[in-house]
ZAMARGU-4260 file (C-alpha; in steps of 0.2 Angstrom, whole numbers, plus 5000, padded with zeros to 4 digits):
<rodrens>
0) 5169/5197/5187 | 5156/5199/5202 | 5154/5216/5205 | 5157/5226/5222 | 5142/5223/5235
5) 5131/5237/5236 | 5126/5245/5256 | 5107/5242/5250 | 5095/5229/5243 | 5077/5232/5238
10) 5066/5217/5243 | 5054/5214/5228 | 5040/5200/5235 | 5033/5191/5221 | 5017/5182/5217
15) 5010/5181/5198 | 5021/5196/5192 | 5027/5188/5175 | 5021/5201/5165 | 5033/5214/5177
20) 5047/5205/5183 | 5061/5207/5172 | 5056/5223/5167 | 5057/5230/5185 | 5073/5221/5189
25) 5081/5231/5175 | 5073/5249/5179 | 5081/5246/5198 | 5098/5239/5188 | 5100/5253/5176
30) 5099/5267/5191 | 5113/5279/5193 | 5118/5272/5210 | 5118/5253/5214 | 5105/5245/5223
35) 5105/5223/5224 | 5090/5217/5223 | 5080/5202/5231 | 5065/5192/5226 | 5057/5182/5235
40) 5043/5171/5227 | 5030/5164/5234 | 5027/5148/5221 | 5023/5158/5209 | 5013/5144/5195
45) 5018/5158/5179 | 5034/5156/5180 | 5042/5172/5189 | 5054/5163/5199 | 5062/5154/5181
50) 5062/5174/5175 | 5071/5180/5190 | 5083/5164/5188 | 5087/5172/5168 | 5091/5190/5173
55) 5104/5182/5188 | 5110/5175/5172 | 5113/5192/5165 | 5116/5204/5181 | 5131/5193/5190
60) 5129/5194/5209 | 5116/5209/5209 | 5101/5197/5210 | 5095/5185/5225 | 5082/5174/5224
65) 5072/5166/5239 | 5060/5155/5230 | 5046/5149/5244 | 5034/5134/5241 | 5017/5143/5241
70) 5010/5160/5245 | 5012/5165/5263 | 5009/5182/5264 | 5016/5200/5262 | 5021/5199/5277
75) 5030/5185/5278 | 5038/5186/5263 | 5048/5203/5269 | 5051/5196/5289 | 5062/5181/5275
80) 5072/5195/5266 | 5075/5205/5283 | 5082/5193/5290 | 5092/5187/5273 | 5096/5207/5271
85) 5104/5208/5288 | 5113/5190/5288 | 5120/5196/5270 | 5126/5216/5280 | 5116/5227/5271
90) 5115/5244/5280 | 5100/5250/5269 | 5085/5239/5266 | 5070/5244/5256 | 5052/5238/5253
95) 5044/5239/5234 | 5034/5232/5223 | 5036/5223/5208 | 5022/5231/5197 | 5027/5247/5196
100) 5015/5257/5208 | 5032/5262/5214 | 5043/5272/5203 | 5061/5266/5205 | 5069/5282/5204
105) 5060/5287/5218 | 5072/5271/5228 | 5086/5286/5226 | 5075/5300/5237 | 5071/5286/5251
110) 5091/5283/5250 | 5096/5300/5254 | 5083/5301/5268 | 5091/5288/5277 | 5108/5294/5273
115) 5105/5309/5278 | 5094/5307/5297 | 5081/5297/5293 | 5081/5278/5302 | 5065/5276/5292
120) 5060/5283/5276 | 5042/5280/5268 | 5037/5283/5252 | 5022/5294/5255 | 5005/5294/5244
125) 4997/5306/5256 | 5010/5317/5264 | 5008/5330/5253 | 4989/5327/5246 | 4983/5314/5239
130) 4996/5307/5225 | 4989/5293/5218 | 4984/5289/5201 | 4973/5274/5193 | 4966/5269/5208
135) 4943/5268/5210 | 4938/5284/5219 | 4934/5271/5233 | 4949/5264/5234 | 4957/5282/5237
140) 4946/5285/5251 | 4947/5268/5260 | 4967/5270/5260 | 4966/5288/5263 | 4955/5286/5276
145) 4963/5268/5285 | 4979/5281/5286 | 4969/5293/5294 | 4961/5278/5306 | 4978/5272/5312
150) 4985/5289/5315 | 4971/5293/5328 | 4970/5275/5336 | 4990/5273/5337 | 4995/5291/5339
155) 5008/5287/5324 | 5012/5307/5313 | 5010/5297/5298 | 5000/5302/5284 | 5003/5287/5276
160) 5006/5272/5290 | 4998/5259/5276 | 5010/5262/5263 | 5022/5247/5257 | 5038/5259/5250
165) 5052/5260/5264 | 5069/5260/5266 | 5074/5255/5285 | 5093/5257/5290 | 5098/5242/5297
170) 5100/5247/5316 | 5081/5247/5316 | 5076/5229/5310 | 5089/5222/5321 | 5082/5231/5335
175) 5065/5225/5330 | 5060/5207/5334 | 5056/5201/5317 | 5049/5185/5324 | 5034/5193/5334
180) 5029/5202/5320 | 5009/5195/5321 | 5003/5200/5305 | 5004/5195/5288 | 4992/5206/5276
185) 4990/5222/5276 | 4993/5226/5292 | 5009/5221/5293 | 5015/5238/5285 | 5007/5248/5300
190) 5014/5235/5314 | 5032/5241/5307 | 5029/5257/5307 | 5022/5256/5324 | 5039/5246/5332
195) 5048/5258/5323 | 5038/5273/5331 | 5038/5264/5348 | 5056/5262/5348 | 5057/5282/5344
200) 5067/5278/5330 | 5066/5294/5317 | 5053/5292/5303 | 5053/5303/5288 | 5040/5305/5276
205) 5045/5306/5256 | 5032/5313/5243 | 5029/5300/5231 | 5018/5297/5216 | 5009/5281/5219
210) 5002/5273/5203 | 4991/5258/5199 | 4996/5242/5192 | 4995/5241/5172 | 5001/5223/5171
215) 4995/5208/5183 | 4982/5209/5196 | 4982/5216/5210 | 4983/5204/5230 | 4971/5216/5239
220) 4958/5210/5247 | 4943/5212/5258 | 4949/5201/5273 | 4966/5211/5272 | 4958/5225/5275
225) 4947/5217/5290 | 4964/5213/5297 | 4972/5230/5296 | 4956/5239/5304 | 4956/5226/5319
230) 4973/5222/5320 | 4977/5240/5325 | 4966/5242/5339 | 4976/5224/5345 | 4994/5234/5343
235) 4986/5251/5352 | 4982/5238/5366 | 4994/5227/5365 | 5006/5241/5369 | 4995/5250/5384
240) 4997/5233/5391 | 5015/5228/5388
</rodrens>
């Protein structure tokens, strides 16, 4: 028997994430409350789509695959599940990623923010110090610092406007226009944020624990990080401007 359709779905984008894949899927499966989950992988060459494809085998109906022919970004990848999410009703959409430097249990604190008042709820490293763990010294600061960057040039209260762990209620993607979204990186994280803030939607902060990656490698990159610190100036003006 298919089982009832949850209100939320947590977008999981993939690239190279054999080693975490199945065990992620079941960690966000065997939580207390249902959440549906939705890869979408971007020609992964190790196999993680065909992984996927066995646990739908197992978990009837509660995983969707969008399986993309090549890697085309962060970005990109979560515009593709928005729009799926939204075509498909979900009232709670959420952002993670598949290596475990978000907690899954923490998908239940970002949950009740939105049930509760939130329109946006972000899974904060920084919004209560600094909680991250396995990470260089050096990437600490950059991240820490980038937040700090973006707050001052956008005007966002954000301690943490890079991060990548959100649940949006649905009301605020539609209301966004997913197809002028300009970036794909890094920065893409901020630019939602910053619609969001724009459209005075409520954004709530939730303390998370951020941990590094164990398994895989990590996508981050140099230019990504050129990106974010140039794209947000483009935003700032782009909005003076509009």
């Amino acid at each position: 028997m298919k089982p009832l359709k949850s209100d939320s779905v947590v977008i999981i984008p993939t690239y190279n994430e054999i080693e975490n894949i199945k065990n992620i899927i079941t960690a966000v499966i065997s939580l207390p409350q249902q959440f549906d989950i939705l890869i979408v992988d971007d020609g992964s060459p190790d196999g993680t789509a065909n992984a996927v494809r066995e646990m739908q085998e197992i978990h009837n109906g509660r995983i969707s695959l969008i399986s993309r022919e090549g890697k085309l970004g962060l970005g990109t990848a979560y515009i593709t599940g928005f729009k799926w999410a939204l075509k498909e009703g979900y009232e709670y959409i959420f952002e993670m990623d598949a290596d475990f430097s978000h907690n899954p249990n923490d998908l239940l604190k970002l949950y009740e923010a939105c049930s509760k008042d939130a329109d946006v709820a972000i899974g904060s490293r920084y919004v209560s110090g600094v909680n991250v763990v396995n990470w260089p010294m050096g990437r600490v600061i950059m991240s820490y610092y980038a937040s700090k960057y973006v707050r001052f040039v956008t005007g966002m209260k954000i301690a943490d406007s890079t991060a990548g762990f959100m649940c949006y209620r649905r009301h605020v993607l539609e209301a966004i226009d997913l197809d002028k979204i300009q970036f794909k990186g890094y920065a893409f994280q901020i630019e939602m944020k910053f619609r969001a803030y724009k459209l005075k939607y409520k954004i709530k902060e939730v303390p998370i624990i951020f941990i590094n990656r164990t398994l895989g490698t990590s996508k981050m990159s140099g230019g990504i990080f050129s990106e974010a610190f140039f794209g947000v100036i483009r935003l700032k003006l782009a909005s003076i401007f509009k």
